[in-house]
Every structure is written in structure tokens, then in C-alpha cells.
Backbone bond lengths (Angstrom), bond angles and torsions (degrees), N, CA, C in turn:
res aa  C-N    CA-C-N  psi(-1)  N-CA   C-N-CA  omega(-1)  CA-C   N-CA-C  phi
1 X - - - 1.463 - - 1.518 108.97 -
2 X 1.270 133.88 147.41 0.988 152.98 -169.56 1.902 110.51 -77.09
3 X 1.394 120.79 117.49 1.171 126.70 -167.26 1.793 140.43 -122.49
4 X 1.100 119.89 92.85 1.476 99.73 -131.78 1.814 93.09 -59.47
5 X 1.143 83.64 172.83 1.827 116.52 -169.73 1.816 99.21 -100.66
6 X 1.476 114.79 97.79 1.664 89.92 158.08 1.781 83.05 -155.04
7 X 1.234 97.59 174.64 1.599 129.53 -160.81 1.835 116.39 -74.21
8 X 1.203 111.42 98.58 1.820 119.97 -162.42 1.370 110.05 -97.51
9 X 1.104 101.03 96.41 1.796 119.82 170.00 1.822 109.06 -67.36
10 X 1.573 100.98 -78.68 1.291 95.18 156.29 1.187 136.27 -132.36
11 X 1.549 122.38 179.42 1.630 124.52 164.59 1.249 137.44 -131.72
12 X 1.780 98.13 122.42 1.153 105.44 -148.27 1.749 110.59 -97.18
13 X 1.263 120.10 116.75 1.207 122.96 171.74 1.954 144.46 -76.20
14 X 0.969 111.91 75.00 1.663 104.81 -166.87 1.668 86.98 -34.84
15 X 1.576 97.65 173.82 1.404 119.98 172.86 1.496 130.17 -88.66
16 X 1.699 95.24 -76.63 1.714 105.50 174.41 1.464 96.01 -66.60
17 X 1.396 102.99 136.47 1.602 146.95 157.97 1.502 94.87 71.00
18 X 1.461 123.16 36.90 1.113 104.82 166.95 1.823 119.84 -147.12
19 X 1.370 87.73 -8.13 1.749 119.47 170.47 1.691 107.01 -120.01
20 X 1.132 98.79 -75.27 2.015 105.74 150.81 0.986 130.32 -82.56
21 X 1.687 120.05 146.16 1.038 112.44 -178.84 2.117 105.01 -97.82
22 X 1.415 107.94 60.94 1.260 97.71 -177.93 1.364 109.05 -91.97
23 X 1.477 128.23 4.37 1.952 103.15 -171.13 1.351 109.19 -70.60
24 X 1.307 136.32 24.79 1.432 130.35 168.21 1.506 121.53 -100.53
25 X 1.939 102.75 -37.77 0.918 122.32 162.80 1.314 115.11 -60.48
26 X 1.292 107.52 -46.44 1.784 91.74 -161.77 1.474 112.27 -98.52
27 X 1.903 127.04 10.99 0.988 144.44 142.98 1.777 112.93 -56.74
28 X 1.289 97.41 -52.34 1.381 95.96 166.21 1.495 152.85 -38.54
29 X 1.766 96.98 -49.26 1.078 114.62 152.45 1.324 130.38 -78.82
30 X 1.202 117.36 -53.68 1.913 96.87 151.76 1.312 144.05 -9.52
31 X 0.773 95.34 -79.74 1.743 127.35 165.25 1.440 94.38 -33.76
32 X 1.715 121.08 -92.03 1.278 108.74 -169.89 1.899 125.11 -55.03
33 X 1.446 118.83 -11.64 1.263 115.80 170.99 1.416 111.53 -100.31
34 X 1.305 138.48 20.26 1.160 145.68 169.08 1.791 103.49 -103.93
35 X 0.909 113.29 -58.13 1.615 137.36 176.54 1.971 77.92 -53.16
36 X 1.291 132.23 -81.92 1.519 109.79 -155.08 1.434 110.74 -43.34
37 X 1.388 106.91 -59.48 1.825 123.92 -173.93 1.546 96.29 -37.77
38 X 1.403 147.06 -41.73 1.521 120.70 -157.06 1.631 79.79 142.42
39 X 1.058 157.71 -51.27 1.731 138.90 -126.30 1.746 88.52 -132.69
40 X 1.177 89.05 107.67 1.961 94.97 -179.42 1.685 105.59 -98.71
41 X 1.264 111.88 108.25 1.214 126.29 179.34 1.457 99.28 -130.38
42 X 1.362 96.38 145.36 2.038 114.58 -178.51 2.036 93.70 -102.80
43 X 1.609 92.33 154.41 1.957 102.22 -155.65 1.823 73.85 -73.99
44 X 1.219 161.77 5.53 1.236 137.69 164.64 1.458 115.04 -85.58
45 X 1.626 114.57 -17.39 1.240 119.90 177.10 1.553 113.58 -82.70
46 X 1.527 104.20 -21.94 1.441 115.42 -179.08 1.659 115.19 -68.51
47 X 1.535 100.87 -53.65 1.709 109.95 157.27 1.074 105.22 -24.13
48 X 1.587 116.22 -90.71 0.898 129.89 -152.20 1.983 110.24 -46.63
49 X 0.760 120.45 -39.66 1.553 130.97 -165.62 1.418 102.36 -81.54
50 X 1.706 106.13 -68.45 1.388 99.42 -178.16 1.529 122.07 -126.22
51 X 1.139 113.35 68.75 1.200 112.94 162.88 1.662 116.31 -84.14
52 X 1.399 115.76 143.61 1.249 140.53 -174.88 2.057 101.55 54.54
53 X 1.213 120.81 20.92 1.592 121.01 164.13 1.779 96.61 -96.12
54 X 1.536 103.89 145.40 1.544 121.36 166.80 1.472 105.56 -58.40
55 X 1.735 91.39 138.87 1.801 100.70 159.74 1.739 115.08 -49.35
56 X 1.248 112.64 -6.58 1.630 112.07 -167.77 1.618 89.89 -102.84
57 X 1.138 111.64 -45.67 1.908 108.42 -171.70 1.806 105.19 -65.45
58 X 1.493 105.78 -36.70 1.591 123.55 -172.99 1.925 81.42 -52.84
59 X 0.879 103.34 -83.75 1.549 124.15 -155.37 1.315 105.13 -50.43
60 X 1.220 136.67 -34.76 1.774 124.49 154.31 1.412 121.25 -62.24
61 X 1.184 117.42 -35.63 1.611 127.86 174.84 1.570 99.52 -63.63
62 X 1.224 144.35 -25.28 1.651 156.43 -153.49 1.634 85.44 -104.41
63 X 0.960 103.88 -76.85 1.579 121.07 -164.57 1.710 116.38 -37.12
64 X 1.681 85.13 -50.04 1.628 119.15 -173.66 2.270 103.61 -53.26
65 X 1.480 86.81 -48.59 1.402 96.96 -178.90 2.086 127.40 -75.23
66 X 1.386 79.63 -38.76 1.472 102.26 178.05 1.483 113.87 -65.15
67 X 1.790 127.15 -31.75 0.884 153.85 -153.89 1.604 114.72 24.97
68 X 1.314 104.20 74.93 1.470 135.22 -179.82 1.371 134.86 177.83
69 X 0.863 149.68 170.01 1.788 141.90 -161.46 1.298 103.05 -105.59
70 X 1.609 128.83 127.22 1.240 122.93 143.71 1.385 143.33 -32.14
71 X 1.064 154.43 -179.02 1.509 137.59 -173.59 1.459 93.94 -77.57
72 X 1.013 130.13 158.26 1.570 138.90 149.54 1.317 125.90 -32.00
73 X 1.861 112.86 -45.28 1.408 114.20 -166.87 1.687 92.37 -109.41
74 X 1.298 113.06 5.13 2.128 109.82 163.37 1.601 110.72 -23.18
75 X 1.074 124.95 -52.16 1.285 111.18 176.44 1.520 129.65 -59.87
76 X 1.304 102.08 -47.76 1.066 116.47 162.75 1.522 139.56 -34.46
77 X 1.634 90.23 -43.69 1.576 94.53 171.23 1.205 112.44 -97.21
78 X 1.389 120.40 -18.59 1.559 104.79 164.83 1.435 117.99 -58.42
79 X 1.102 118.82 -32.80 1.312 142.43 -172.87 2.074 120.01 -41.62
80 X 2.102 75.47 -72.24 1.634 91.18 162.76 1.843 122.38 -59.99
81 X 1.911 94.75 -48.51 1.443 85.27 -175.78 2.126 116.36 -66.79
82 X 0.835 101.79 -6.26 1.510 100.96 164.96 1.558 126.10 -112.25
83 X 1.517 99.66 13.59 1.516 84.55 176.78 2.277 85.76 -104.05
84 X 1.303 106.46 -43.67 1.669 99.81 149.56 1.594 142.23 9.95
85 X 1.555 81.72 -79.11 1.923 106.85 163.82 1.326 114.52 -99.08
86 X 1.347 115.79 43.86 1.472 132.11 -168.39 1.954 92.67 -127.41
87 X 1.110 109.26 -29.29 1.649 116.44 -147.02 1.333 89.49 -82.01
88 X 1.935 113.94 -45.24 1.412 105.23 -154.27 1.693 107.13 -106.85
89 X 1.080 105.59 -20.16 1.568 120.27 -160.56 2.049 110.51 -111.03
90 X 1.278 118.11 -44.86 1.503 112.65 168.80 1.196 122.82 -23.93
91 X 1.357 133.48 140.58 1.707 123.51 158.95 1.738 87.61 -159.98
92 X 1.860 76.11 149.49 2.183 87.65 177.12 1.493 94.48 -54.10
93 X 1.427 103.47 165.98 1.700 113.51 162.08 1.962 102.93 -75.19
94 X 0.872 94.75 152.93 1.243 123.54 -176.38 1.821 113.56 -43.21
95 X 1.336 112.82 104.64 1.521 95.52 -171.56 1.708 138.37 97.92
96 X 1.258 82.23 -17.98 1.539 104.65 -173.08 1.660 114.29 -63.68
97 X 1.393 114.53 -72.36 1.141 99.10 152.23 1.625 143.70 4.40
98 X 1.638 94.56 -80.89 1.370 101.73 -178.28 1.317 112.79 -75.97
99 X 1.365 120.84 -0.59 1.841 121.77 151.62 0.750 142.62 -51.80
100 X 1.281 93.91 -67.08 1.700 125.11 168.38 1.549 109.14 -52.24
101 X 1.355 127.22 -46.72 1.562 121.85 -171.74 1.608 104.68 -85.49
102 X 1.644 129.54 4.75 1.398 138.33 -144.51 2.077 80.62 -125.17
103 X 1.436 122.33 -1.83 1.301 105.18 -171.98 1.036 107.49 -127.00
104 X 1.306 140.64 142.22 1.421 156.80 -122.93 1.346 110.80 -137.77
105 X 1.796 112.56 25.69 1.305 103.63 -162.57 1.907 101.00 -135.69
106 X 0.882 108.25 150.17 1.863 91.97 163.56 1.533 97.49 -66.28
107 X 2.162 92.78 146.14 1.080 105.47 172.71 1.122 100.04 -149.32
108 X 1.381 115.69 159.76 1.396 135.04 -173.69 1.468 106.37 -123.78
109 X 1.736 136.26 -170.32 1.424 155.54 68.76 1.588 134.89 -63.55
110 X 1.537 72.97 142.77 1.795 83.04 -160.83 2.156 86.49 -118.24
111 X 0.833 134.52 85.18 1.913 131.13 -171.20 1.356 100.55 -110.65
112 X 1.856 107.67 135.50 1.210 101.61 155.34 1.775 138.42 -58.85
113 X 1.267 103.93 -3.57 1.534 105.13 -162.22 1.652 114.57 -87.24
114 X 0.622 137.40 -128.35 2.018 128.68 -160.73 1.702 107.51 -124.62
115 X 1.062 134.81 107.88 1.267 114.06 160.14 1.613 125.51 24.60
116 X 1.369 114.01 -78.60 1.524 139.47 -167.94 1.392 92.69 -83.94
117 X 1.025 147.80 1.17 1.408 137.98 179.49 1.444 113.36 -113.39
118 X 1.454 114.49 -35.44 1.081 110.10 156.67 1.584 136.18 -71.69
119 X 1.209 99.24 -31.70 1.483 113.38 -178.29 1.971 105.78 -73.59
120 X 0.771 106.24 -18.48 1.669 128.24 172.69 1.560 93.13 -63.39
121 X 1.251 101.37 -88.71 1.805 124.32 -133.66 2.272 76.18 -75.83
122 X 1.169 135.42 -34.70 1.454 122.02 176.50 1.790 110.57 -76.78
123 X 1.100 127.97 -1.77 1.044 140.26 155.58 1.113 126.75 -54.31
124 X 1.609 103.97 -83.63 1.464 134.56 -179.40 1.716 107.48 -62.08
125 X 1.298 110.72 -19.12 1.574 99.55 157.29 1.440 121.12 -105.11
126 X 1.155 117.47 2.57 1.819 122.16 172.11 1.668 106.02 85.88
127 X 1.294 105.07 38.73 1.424 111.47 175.61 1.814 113.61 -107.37
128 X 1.274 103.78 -43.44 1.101 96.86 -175.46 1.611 131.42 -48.45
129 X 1.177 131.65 -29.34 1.410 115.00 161.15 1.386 116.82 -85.58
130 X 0.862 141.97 -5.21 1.551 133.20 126.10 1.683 127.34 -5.98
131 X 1.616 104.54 -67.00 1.227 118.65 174.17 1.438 125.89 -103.89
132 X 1.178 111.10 -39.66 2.150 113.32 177.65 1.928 94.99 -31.81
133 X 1.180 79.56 169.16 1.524 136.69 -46.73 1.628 102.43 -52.14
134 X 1.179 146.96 40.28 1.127 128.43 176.03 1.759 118.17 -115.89
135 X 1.290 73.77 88.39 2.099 93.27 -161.41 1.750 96.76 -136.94
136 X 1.685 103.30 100.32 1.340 100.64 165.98 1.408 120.49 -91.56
137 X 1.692 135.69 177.14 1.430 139.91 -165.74 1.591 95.69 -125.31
138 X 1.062 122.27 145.63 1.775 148.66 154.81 2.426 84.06 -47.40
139 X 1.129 81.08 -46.13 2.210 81.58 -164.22 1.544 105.76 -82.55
140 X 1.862 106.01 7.50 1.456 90.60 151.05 1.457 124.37 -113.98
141 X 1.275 118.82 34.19 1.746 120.68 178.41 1.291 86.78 -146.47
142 X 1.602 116.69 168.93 1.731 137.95 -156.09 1.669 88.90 -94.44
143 X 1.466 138.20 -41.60 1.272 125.32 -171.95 1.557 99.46 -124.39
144 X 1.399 119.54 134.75 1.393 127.56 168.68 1.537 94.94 -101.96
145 X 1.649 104.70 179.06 1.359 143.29 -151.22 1.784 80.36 -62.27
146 X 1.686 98.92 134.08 1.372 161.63 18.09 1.744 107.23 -70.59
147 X 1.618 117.36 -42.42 0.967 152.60 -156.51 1.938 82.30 -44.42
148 X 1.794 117.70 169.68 1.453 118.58 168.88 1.231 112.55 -123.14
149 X 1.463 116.15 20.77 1.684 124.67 165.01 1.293 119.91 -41.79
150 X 1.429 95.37 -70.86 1.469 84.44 -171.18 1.401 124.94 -71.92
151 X 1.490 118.49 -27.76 1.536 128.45 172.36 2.176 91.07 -28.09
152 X 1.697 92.80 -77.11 1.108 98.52 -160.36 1.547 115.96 -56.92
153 X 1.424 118.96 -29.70 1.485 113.87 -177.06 1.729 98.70 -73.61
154 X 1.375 127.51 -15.25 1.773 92.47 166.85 1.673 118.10 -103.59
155 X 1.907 105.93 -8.05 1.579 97.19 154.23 1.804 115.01 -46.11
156 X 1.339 116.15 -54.43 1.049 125.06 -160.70 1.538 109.91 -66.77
157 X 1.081 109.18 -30.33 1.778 110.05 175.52 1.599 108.76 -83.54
158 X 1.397 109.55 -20.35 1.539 91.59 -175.99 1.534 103.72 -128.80
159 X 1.923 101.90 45.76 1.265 113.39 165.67 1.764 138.65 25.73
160 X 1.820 76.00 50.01 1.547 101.45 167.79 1.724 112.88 -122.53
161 X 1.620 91.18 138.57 1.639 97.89 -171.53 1.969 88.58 -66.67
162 X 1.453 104.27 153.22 1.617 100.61 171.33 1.293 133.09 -52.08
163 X 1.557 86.36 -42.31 1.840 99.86 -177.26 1.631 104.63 -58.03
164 X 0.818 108.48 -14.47 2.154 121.60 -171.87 1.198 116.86 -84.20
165 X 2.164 100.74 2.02 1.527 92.92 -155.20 1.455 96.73 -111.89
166 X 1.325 117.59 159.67 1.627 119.05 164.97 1.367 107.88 -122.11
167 X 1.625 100.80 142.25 1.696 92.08 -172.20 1.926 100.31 -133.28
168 X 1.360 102.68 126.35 0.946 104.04 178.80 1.459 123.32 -98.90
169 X 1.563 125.66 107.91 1.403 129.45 -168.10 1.736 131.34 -124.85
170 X 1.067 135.61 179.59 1.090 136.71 -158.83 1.706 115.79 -142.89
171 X 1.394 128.08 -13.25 1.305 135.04 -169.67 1.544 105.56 -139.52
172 X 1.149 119.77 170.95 1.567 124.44 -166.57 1.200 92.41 -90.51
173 X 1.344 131.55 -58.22 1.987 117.85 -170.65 1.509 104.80 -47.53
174 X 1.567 127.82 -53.22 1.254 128.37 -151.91 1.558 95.82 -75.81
175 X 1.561 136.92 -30.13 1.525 137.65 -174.16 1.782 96.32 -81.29
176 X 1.498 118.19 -29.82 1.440 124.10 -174.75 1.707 94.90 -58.61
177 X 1.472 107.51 -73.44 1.370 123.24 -157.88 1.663 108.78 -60.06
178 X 1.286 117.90 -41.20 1.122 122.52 149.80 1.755 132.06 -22.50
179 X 1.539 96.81 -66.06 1.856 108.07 -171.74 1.503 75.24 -70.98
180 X 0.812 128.92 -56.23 2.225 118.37 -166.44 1.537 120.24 -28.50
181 X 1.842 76.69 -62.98 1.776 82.92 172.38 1.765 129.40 -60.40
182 X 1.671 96.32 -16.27 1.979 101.46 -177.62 0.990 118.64 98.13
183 X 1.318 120.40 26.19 1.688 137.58 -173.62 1.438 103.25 -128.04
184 X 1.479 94.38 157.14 1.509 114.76 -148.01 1.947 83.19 -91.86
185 X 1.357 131.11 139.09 0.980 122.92 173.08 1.681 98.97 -122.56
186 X 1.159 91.67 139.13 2.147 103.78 166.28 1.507 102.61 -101.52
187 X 1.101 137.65 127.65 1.485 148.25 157.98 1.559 119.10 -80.55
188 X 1.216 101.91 111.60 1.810 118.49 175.36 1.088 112.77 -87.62
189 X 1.204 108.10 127.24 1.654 109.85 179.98 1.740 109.68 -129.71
190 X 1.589 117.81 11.11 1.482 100.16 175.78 1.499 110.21 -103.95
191 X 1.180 132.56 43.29 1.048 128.40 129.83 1.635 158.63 -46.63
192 X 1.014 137.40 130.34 1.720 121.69 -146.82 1.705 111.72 -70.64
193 X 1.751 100.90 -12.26 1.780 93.31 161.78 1.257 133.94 -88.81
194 X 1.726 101.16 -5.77 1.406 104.37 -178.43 1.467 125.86 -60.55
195 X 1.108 108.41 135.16 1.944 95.64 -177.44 1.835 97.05 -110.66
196 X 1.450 86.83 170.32 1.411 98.82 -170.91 1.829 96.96 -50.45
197 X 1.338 85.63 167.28 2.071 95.91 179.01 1.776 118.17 59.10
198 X 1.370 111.50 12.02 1.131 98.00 174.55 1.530 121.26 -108.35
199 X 1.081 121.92 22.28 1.616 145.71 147.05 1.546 102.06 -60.03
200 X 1.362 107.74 -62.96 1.859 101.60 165.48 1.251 122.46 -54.70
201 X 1.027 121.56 -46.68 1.706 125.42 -177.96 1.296 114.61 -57.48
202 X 1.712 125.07 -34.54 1.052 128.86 158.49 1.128 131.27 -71.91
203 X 1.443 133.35 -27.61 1.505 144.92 126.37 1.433 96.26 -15.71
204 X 0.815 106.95 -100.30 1.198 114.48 -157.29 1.315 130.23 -56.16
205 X 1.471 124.85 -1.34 1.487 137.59 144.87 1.249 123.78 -76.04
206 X 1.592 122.28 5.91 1.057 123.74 179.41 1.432 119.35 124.14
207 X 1.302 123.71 -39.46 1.656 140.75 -177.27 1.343 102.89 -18.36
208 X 1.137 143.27 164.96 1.672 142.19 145.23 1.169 98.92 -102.12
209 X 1.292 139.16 -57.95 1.490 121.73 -175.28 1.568 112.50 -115.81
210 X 1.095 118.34 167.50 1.367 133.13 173.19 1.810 136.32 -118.16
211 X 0.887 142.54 62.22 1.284 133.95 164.87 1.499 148.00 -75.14
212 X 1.255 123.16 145.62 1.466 116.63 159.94 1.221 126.35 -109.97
213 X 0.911 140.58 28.18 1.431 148.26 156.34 1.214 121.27 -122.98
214 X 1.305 143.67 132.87 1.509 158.47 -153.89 1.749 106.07 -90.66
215 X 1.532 95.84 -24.62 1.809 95.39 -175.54 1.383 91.22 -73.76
216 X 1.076 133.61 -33.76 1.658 134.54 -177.01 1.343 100.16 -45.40
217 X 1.199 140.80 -68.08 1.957 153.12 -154.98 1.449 89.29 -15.12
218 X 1.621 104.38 -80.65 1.553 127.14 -132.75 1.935 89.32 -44.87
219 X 1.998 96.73 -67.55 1.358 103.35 -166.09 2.255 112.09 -53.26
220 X 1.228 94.31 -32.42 1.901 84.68 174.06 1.228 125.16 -75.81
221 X 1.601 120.12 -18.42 1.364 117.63 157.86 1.276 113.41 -74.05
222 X 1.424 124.67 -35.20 1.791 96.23 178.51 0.984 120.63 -73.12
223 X 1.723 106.96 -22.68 2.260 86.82 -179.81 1.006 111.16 -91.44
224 X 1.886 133.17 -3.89 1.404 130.57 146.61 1.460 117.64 -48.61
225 X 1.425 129.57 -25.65 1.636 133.05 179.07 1.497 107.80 -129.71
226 X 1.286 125.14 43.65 1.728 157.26 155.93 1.598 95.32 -55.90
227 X 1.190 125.66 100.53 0.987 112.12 169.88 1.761 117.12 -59.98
């Protein structure tokens, strides 16, 4: 397939479902601490709604509907109850690893999820020294994913023009916020929440390419930065 050609400073990796395979897990837990508070939603309805949106964007959209405030420490317990089913059940996606050490480029994460949640779930799959310290948060810029804050606040820390950037993602906000910022996004789809047709869905938010397999990365970033 035909691929455009432009110049890759860096690559930027979301987290959930695309380093880990947690968006099932941590749909999971949602779901059941949303369902206690008053708003009974099943973790497929949670997918469906918010995948790749912040626990902070989730929780106004909840709030917004419910017309009342979640507890104060709501995050919190989503937090614990998914770092929980984090201990026994987490694993990297498949391959990843040997991607990540197979690419020749600075790379970062850029994840909607919390500081402590990420640094967790890249742990517990043997990723994190791989990447530290260059792991930004959705809770360090004013708008997370759809929004292109954060894209751009970790171009800007790891002194790459945007257009320079490649972003590798898994959900429609994070491929949205991405094309915003002017970066080339690849869409992952072999993750264990992906359902059939969502290679299109990412198409169609903008993605240029699409894969499910992780051995793919190395070879689509170089003929994406082919001189």
C-alpha cells in the first residue's frame, strides 16, 4: 500500500491497548465503579463510550448526565480497583518489546491515564525501562484526548517539531487529537478490545496506516521516514 514519505524525529506511543493490553481491564473496572455510584454501565458499554478519553473527561460526561458529582476520591477507586486486576491479568501486547528496541528513533508515551497508572500497568508488563522517564499524563495539559495538548506538550518536551512526529494509537480520540496536532498517526488494532472493523474506524478518523501486529512497527516506520 502506498505510504506517505515525510521526515520522523519522533515516536510517539499511547499506552492502553497499544503497549498494554489493559483496555479490557481497565473497562472493567470502570464499569463496576460507575454501576456502584448510581450509573450502571457493563465494561463493553465503557469501550464503547470511552475509549482513549481521560478519567477526568469520562467523569464530566458521567456527572454531566447523572446531574450530580461523583464522589471526590471516584478516581481513586477506579484507580485501585484497576491497578488490582492489573497484578494478575495485565500483559504487554504481543511483540512490543521487540519494537520498541527494533526503532532507531527517540520515543516517548503520550496516555490518557494518571501518572500512577501508567507507571503501574508499563511495569507490570516489563516495559517501563524501555521508555522512563519519557512518559507524559492526559493530567499534565488543560485538555486530554480528543483535544492535541498533550500530543503537542510531549513534542515540545522532547523537542520535536509536530509535523516530525509519529503517533502510534489505538482509539478514535487519541488518532483525533493526534491528526489536530499535524502528526502522522498509525492505528493499532490487535489489541484484545479491538472488534472486527475497527481498522476502518481508524481509517476513518484520520490514521494513514493500520496494523495488527507489532512485528509490523519497525518496517512501517522506515518507509514512513524513507528519505
Amino acid at each position: 500500500m502506498p505510504i506517505l514519505n515525510a521526515k520522523v524525529d519522533l515516536v510517539i506511543f499511547d499506552c492502553d491497548g497499544v503497549l498494554v493490553d489493559s483496555e479490557v481491564i481497565s473497562c472493567r473496572a470502570h464499569s463496576q465503579m460507575l454501576t456502584r455510584h448510581g450509573y450502571p454501565i457493563t465494561a463493553d458499554q465503557v469501550l464503547d463510550r470511552f475509549l482513549g478519553v481521560s478519567d477526568r473527561e469520562a467523569r464530566l460526561i458521567v456527572e454531566a448526565e447523572l446531574g450530580r458529582s461523583l464522589p471526590g476520591d471516584f478516581e481513586a477507586q477506579v484507580k485501585t480497583a484497576t491497578l488490582k486486576f492489573y497484578e494478575g491479568d495485565l500483559r504487554a501486547i504481543s511483540n512490543v518489546g521487540e519494537a520498541i528496541a527494533a526503532i532507531n528513533l527517540k520515543k516517548c508515551v503520550a496516555s490518557s491515564g494518571t501518572p500512577e497508572k501508567i507507571h503501574h500497568g508499563l511495569t507490570c508488563a516489563g516495559l517501563y525501562d524501555r521508555l522512563a522517564p519519557h512518559i507524559f499524563s492526559a493530567s499534565q495539559v488543560k485538555r486530554g484526548k480528543p483535544a492535541p495538548d498533550l500530543f503537542l506538550f510531549a513534542a515540545e518536551r522532547m523537542r520535536a517539531p509536530p509535523q516530525r512526529c509519529l503517533v502510534i494509537e489505538d482509539s478514535i480520540p487519541g488518532v483525533t487529537g493526534a491528526v489536530a496536532a499535524g502528526m502522522i498517526v498509525l492505528g493499532f488494532h490487535g489489541g484484545s478490545h479491538c472488534r472486527p472493523g475497527h481498522s476502518d474506524t481508524l481509517r476513518a478518523a484520520g490514521a494513514t496506516v493500520t496494523f495488527d501486529d507489532m512485528r509490523q512497527l519497525p518496517g512501517l516506520i522506515g518507509r514512513i521516514a524513507a528519505d
